[in-house]
N, C-alpha and C positions, 0 to 999 in steps of 0.2 A: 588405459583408455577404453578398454572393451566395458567397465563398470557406466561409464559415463555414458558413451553410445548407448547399453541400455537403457537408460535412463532417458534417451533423446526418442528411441525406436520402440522400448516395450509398451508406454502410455500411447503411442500409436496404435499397436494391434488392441488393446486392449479397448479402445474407445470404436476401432471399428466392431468388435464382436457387441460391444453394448447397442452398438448402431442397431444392429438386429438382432437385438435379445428382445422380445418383450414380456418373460412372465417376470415376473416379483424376485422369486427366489433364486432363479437365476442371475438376474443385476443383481442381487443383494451377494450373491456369493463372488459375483467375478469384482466386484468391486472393493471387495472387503479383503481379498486375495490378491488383486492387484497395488487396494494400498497399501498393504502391508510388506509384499516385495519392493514398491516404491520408496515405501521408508526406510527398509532395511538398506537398499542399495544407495541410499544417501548418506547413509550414517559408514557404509564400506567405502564409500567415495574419501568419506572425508579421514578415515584411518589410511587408506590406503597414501593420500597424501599427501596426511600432517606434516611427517617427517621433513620431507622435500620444498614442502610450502609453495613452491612455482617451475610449473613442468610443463613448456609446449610441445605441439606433438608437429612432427612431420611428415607429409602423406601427399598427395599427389589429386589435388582437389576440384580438377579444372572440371572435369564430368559431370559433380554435383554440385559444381557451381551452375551448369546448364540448365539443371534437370532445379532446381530453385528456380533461374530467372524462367523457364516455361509454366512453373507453379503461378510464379507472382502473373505472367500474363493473363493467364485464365483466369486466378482471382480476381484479377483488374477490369477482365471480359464482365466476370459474373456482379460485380459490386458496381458496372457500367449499365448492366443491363435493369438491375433491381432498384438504382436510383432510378433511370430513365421512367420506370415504371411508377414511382412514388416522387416524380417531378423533385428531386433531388438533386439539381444540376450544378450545387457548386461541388458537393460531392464528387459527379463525372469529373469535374476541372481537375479537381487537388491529384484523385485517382491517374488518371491517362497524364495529367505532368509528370508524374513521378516516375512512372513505369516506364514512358517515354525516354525521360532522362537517363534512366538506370541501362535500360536497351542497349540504348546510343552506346552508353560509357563502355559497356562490359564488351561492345563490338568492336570500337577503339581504342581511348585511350587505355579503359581497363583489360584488354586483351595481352597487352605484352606487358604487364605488371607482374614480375615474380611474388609469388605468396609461396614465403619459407614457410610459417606455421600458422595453419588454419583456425585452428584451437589453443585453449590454452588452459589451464589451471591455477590459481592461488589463494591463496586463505580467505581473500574477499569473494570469490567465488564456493569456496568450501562454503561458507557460511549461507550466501544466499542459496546452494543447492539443499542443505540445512533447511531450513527455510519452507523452498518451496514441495521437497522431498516428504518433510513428517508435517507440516501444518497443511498442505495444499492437500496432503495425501486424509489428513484426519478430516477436512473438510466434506473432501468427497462422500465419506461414510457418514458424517452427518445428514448429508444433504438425501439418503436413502428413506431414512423417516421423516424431513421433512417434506420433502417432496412429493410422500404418501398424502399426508395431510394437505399440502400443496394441491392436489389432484382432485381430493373427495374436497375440499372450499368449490374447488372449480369443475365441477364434474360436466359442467355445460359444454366444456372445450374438449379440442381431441387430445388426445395422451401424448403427448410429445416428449416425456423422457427419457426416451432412446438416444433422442440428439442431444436434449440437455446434458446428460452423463459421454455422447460422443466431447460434445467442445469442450465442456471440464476436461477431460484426458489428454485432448489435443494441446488444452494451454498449458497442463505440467510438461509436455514435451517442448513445447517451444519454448519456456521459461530455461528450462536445462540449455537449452541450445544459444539463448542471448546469452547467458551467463557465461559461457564455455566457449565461446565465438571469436578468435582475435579476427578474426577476415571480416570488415567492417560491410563486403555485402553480406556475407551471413545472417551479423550483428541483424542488419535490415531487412533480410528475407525474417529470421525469427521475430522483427519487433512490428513489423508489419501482420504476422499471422495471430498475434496478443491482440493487435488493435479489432481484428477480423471477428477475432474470437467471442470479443467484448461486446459489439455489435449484433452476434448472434444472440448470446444469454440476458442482454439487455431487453431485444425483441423479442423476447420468449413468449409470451402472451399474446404477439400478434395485436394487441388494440392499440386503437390509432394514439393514445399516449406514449404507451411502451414503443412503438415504432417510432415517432415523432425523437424522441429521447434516447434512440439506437442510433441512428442519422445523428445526430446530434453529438454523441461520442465518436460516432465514425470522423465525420467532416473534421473537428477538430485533431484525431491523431493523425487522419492524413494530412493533413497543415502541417505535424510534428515530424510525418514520416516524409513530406516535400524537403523540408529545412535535411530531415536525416541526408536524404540522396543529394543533396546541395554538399554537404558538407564529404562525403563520397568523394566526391565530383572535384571541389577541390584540391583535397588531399590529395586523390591522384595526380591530378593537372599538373600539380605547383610542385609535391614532395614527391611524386612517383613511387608511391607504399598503400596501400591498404588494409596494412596491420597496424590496431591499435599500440600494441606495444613499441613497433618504430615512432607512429606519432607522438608516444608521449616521450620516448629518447629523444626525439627530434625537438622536444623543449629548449634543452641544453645548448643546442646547435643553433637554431633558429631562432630562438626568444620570443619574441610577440607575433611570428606571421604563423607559430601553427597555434596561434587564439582565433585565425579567422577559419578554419574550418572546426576546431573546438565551441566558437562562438555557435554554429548551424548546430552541431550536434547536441549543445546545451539545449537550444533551444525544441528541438525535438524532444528532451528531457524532463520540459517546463510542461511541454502541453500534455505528453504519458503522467505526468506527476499529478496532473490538474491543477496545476498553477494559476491564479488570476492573471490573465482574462479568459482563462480556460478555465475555469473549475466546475460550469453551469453541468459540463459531459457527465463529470461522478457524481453530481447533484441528480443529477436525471434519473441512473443508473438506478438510486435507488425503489423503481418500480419493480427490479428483477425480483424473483427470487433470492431469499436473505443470502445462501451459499453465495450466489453472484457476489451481491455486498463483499461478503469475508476472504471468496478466495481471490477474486479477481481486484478490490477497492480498498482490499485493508493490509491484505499478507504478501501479496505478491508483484498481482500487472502495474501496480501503480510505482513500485519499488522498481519497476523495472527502472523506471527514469532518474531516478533519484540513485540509481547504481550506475547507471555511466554519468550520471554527474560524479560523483563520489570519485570513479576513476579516471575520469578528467580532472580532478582537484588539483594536479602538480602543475597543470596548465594554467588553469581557470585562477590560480592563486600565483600568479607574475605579476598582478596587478592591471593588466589588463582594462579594456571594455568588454571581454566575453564575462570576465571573473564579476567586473563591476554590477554588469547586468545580470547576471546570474543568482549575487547575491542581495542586490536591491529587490528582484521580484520575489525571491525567497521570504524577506522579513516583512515586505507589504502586505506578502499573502498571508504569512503566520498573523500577524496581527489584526487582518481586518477578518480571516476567517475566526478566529478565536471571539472577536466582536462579533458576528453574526452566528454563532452559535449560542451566544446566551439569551439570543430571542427564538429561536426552537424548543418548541416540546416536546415536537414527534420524534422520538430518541433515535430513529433511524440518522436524521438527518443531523441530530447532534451528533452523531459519530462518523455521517460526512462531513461537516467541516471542522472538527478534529482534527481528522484524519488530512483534510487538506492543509490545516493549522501543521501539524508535527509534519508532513510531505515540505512545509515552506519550512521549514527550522532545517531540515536534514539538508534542503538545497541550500539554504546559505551559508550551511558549514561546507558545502563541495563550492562555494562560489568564493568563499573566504583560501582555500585553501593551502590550509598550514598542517602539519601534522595534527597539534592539539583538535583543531577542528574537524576534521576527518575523524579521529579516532571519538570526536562526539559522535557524529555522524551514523557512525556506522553503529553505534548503540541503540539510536534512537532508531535505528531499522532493525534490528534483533526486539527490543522492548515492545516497539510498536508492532511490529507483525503478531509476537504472539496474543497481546492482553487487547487486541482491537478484534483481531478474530472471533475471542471467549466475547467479547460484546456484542458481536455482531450477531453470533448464534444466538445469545442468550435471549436479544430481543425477537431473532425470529420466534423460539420455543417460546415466549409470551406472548406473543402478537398471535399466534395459532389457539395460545388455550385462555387471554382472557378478551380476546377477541380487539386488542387493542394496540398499537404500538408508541401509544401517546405516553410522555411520562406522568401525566396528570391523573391519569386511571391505573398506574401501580400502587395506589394505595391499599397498605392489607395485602402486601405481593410475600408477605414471610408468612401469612396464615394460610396466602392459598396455594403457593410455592415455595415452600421455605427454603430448600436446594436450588434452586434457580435463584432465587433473592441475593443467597449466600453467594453464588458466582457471582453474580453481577457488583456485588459488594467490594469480594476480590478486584475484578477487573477494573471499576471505574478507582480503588485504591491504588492497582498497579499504575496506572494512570498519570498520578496526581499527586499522591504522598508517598513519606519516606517510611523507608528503605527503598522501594520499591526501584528498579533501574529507570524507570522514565525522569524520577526527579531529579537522581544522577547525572543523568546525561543530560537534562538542559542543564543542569551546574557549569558541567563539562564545557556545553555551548557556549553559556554566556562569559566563561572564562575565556576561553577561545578568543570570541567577541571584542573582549576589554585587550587581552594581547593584540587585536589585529589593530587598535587606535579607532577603530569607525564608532563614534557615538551614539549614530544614529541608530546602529544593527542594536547597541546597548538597552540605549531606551526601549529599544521595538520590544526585545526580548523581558524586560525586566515588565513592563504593562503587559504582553501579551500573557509572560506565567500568572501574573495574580488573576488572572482574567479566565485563565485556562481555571483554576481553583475556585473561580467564584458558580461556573455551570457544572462541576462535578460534581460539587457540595448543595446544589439546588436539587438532584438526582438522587446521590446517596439518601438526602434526607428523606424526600419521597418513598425508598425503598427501606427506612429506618423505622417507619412511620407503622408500628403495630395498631391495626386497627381489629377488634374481639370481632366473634361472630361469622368470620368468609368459611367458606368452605375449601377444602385443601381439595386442589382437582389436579396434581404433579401426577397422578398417578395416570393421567392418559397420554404422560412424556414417552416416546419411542426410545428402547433402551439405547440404539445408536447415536443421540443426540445427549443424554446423561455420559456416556463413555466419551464422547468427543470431546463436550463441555470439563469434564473433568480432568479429564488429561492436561487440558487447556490451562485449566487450575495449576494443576502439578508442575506443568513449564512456565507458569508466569509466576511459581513461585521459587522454582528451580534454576532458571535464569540468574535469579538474583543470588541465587546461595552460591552459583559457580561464576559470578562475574569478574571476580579477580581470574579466574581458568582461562576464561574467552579473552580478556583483556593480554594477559601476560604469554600464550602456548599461541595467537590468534590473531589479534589486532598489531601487538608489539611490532613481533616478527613482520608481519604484512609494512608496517607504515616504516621499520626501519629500511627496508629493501625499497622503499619509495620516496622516503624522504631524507633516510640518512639518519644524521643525530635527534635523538626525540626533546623532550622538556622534561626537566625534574617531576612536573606534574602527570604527567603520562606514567614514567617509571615506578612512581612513589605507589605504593601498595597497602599504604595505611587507610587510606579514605575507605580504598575498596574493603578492606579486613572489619573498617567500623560497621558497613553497610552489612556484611553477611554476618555480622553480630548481631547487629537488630534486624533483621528477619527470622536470623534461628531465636532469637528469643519472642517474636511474636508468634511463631509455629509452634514453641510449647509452650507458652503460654494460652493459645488457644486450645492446643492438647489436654490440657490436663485443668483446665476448669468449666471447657464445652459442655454444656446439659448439665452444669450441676449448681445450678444458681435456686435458691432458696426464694422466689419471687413470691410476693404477695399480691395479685390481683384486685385491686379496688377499684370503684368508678369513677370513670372520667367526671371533672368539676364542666359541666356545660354552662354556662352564663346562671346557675345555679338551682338548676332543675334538671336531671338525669332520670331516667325512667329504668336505669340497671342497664341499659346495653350498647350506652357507651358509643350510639351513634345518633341519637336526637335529644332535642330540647325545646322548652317552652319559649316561643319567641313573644315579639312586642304585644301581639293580637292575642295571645292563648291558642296559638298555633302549634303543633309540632313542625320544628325546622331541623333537616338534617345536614349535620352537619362535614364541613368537607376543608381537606387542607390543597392551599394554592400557590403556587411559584409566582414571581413576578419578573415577566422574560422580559422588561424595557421595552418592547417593541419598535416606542415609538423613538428610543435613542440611538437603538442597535438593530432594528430591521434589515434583513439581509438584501434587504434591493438597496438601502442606502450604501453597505458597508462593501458591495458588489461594483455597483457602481462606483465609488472612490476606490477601492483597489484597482477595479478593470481600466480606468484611465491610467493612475500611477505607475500600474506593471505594463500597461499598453510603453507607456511614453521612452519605458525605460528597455523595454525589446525594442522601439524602433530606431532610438538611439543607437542601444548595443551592436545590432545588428547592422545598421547604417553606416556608423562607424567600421567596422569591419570590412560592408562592400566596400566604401572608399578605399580602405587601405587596398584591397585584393585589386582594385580598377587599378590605383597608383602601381602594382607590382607589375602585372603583365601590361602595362602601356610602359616602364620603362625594359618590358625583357622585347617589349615588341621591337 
């Protein structure tokens, strides 16, 4: 336990010394030193207890259960005092309900509530400590050169990256802590300090945009974190437990009455996940700094929700209205986000609603909850954490050196970055084509899908992937697109951001080579200790064997014929006048017209206020169902104990 504890307490000291570091090479060194003991002691975590797979701990927790709820009240005081001040009043509401509630509860009813084990450990937590430990940790060390360049764009402003690197360190600490948390206030003091977190680096910049769209992710997780202390609140009420682990025993016993406090906690799931009619928050988000994007929107904060859905799956998959609603706003979101990303160019936000596209496929595998689907699930959050990261960098370090983050102006991105092209090649591959584990695991999904009988999730999925392939392939081409003549300017890339990005490389390709490992030492073990007997297709190890065949032979096949092409350079055919360089031509007048290659984003089919709209009613209608559903039943219970 002492490995994990660190992991919850060293990103603490470590973010208050950055607090008050201000020269260069001091952050540069505490950070680079800090993430390298964070990765090391994630990778000790998860040796330490492979073997065992799941190990709660026992300890005597009432104290710091205190010394949390006097935390949450002061951040309640402070996130009270800073709305009032930015006329942000629904904000105060969601804020002071919840802390209120939490109060009340931990003074009463949750006072005489025995908690056997405060924490806990198992393989689904190995993985996301995994996760958050070496991607969150490489992040940080990127974000030292970007953030240089971040600074000198903005030199107008004051230096605030004392705190920026404070809240990065704070969120690896709190992510350890959701992940490791069975004391479901815990859970909520840590998912509440993610939300806080997020709001700060969002607001980094201080303009009235980036504030406007800080508030904006706030208001919505507090909504997430109301519904979270709802479902508290129940649980103790009705089941008198506040361990995860008894709630989901308590399946077994209870059948569909611990759906209604699994339903609140789904739904605090929905809105950390950015689920439609929430997704506008990580839309917003992306004013932060690109780090923000990566570590908090792509690898980590947003998984958070999509992991306690994932471990409420045994519940959520009774059949239910938590399960039903769970997994209907799941496949609405996947699909209308996936539609509304093929009218973006600005590749930032292509890889937000991606990201919220594959966030809606992962929640309908925990809404479906069957073994098979889960153990999609939890792939498509290993695949997706790493190869959305390497994307999320890759477009910061272009956005900074061709002054652009549009994908219409990467053309000639291999003449003037040929290594950054080549990542980004990688990752939007990792993406989308096979071998690569993303195309795996929706496989995985839609098999899932077709066992569970729901048609509807079928079709969602089946139009949502050709759809997903139809905007990676608009991107690649862009980045395929050799045009003579740019100037190579990679070389003003910050070595920390070539080392991150390539790493990134090496795990979105090493993933794949060990996927039958994670599957069979990892997943197996985890879904049978929760579901019991698995599927032929789970166990069967052929698929996976075919998959790290073609990888290893795309890895030497790049090997061994990279830079050695015999290419003959001739000029472009231009409407059949070229002047030798292959970027102008003679137009209709005796003009020179230069010429330019263009994507065609649909806009006016797939526009994201249309595709936002019709999600955000769909997924509305079906949270207020699910959830409605739910209080009735809860009124029905305590009016017959009354």
């Amino acid at each position: 336990m002492g490995t994990i504890l660190f992991l919850i307490f060293f990103p603490i000291i470590i973010a208050f010394i950055l607090l008050v570091s201000k020269e260069d090479k001091v952050r540069d060194g505490v950070v680079k030193i800090a993430a390298a003991a964070i990765a090391i002691a994630s990778v000790v975590v998860a040796v330490q207890f492979f073997s065992s797979g799941e190990k709660y701990f026992s300890f005597d927790g009432e104290i710091v259960s205190y010394v949390m709820m006097a935390i949450e009240v002061l951040l309640a005081g402070y996130i009270v005092y800073t709305s009032w001040k930015h006329k942000k009043y629904l904000v105060i509401l969601f804020a002071v309900a919840q802390t209120c509630l939490m109060v009340w509860f931990e003074f009463t009813r949750g006072h005489g509530i025995e908690v056997e084990h405060n924490m806990y450990i198992d393989r689904l937590s190995i993985i996301m400590i995994l996760i958050i430990g070496i991607i969150g940790s490489l992040i940080c060390v990127y974000a030292l050169g970007y953030m240089k360049d971040f600074q000198h764009h903005h030199a107008d402003q004051k230096d605030r990256r004392p705190w920026f690197f404070f809240v990065m360190f704070i969120f690896l600490a709190a992510m350890v802590g959701l992940v490791t948390a069975n004391n479901m206030i815990w859970m909520y003091f840590f998912w509440e300090i993610t939300s806080l977190s997020s709001f700060f680096l969002i607001g980094y910049t201080k303009t009235g945009e980036a504030t406007n769209n800080a508030f904006r992710a706030l208001v919505m997780n507090l909504a997430g974190g109301l519904g979270f202390a709802i479902g508290i609140v129940v649980l103790g009420t009705v089941f008198g437990t506040i361990e995860l682990s008894t709630m989901l025993l308590a399946g077994s016993v209870y059948g569909e009455l611990v759906a209604i406090p699994a339903a609140f906690f789904a739904f605090a799931g929905i809105t950390k996940a950015a689920q439609m009619p929430f997704n506008s928050w990580l839309l917003g988000a992306m004013v932060a700094p690109t780090p923000t994007s990566a570590l908090l929107h792509s690898s980590t904060m947003v998984k958070a929700g999509v992991f306690l859905i994932i471990k409420l799956a045994p519940v959520l998959g009774m059949g239910n209205f938590a399960g039903i609603m769970t997994m209907m706003v799941g496949g609405i979101t996947f699909l209308m986000a996936t539609f509304a990303a093929v009218s973006q160019s600005n590749a930032k936000r292509v890889l937000a609603y991606s990201t919220i596209a594959n966030l809606g496929l992962i929640v309908t595998c925990g809404g479906i909850g069957t073994a098979a689907a889960v153990w999609a699930g939890v792939m498509l959050i290993i695949f997706h954490a790493v190869t959305k990261s390497l994307l999320f960098l890759c477009v910061g370090t272009a956005e900074h050196n061709i002054g652009s983050r549009d994908i219409e102006d990467m053309d000639g991105l291999f003449e003037r970055m040929p290594r950054l092209a080549a990542f980004m090649m990688i990752g939007i591959a990792g993406m989308f084509l096979a071998p690569f584990g993303m195309l795996i695991s929706k496989w995985a999904a839609m098999t899932a899908f077709v066992d569970s009988g729901n048609i509807i999730l079928v079709g969602i999925i089946c139009f949502g992937s050709a759809v997903t392939a139809f905007y990676w392939i608009k991107w690649m081409g862009k980045l395929s697109a050799i045009v003579a003549g740019e100037e190579n300017i990679q070389k003003n890339v910050h070595k920390e951001e070539w080392f991150v990005q390539g790493t990134l490389v090496v795990l979105t390709i090493g993933v794949c080579l060990i996927f039958p490992l994670i599957s069979m030492y990892m997943l197996v073990p985890y879904l049978e200790g929760v579901f019991g007997g698995l599927s032929a297709m789970i166990l069967s190890a052929d698929n996976m064997i075919i998959m790290v065949v073609m990888v290893a032979a795309i890895v030497l096949l790049t090997g061994l014929f990279f830079g050695k092409s015999k290419k003959k350079v001739v000029p472009i055919y231009l409407s059949g006048v070229n002047e030798g360089d292959n970027r102008t031509f003679y137009g209709p007048m005796g003009q020179d017209v230069q010429f330019s290659l263009r994507n065609w984003h649909m806009e006016q089919y797939f526009g994201e206020k249309k595709m936002n709209l019709i999600g955000g009613v769909l997924t509305t209608i079906m949270i207020i169902v699910g959830l409605g559903f739910m209080i009735g039943t809860l009124v029905n219970l305590l009016g017959g104990v009354l």
